[in-house]
N, C-alpha and C positions, 0 to 999 in steps of 0.2 A: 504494500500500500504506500503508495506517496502522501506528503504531508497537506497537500489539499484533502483529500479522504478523511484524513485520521482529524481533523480541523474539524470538519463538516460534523463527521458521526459524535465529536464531544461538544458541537454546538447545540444539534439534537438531541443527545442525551442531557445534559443542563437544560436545556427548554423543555424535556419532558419529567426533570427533577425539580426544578419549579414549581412547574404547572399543579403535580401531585404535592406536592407538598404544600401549594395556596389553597386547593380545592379540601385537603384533611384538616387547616384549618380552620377556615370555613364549618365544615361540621364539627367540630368542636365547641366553636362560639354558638353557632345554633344550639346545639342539643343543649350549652349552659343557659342558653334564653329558657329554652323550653320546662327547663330542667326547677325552674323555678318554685318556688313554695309561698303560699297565700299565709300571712300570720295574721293572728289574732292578739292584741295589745289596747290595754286599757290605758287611753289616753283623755286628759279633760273629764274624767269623770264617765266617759262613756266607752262602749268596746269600738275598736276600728279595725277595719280588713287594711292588713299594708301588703307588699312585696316591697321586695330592696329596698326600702326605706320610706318609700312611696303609701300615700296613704289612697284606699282607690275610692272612686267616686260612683262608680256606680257598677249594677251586678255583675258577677264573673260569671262568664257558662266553662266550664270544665270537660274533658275530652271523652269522658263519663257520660256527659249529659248532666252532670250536676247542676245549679246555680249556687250561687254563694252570694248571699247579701252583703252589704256594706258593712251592718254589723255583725256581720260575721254565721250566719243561719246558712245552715247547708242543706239543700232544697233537690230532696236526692231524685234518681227520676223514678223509684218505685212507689211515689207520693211520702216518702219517709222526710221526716227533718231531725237535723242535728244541730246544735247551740255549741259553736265550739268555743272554749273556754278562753281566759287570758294565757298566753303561752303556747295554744295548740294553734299546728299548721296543716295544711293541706295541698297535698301537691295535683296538677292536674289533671291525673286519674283519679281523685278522689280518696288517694288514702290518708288517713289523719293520722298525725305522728305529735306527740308534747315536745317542745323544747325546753323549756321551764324545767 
């Protein structure tokens, strides 16, 4: 092989070691978007649904089919409701985990 060749095939390789490696982290930061959890925190006297620090404003739908109120009522979709506590979180399938 002459060094045009051997040029070419390590400038394709680098552009295809790149590429893979911007696309995996890519899914990375998604799946940590996703990956997020609804808490429940009593603030001002009252309960409030936050994520990352954010306090949210209006209902969550879950991947469930759940809803999840502002103050925090989990609105399952078998007509069942849960009141989740100061400290308990919820992730977007619906499973509830205590931090506290």
């Amino acid at each position: 092989m002459n060094t045009i060749s051997i040029r070419i095939i390590a400038t394709i390789a680098s552009i295809l070691l790149f590429t893979s490696t911007k696309m995996f982290s890519q899914e990375i930061i998604q799946d940590k978007q996703e990956m997020g959890k609804y808490c429940t925190i009593l603030k001002d006297g009252s309960m409030k649904l936050e994520k990352d620090g954010v306090v949210a404003t209006k209902e969550i739908t879950l991947r469930d089919g759940s809803k999840i109120t502002r103050e925090g009522t989990v609105l399952r979709k078998d007509g069942t409701n849960v009141i989740l506590k100061n400290g308990e979180c919820i992730d977007l399938d619906g499973n509830i985990e205590n931090i506290l």
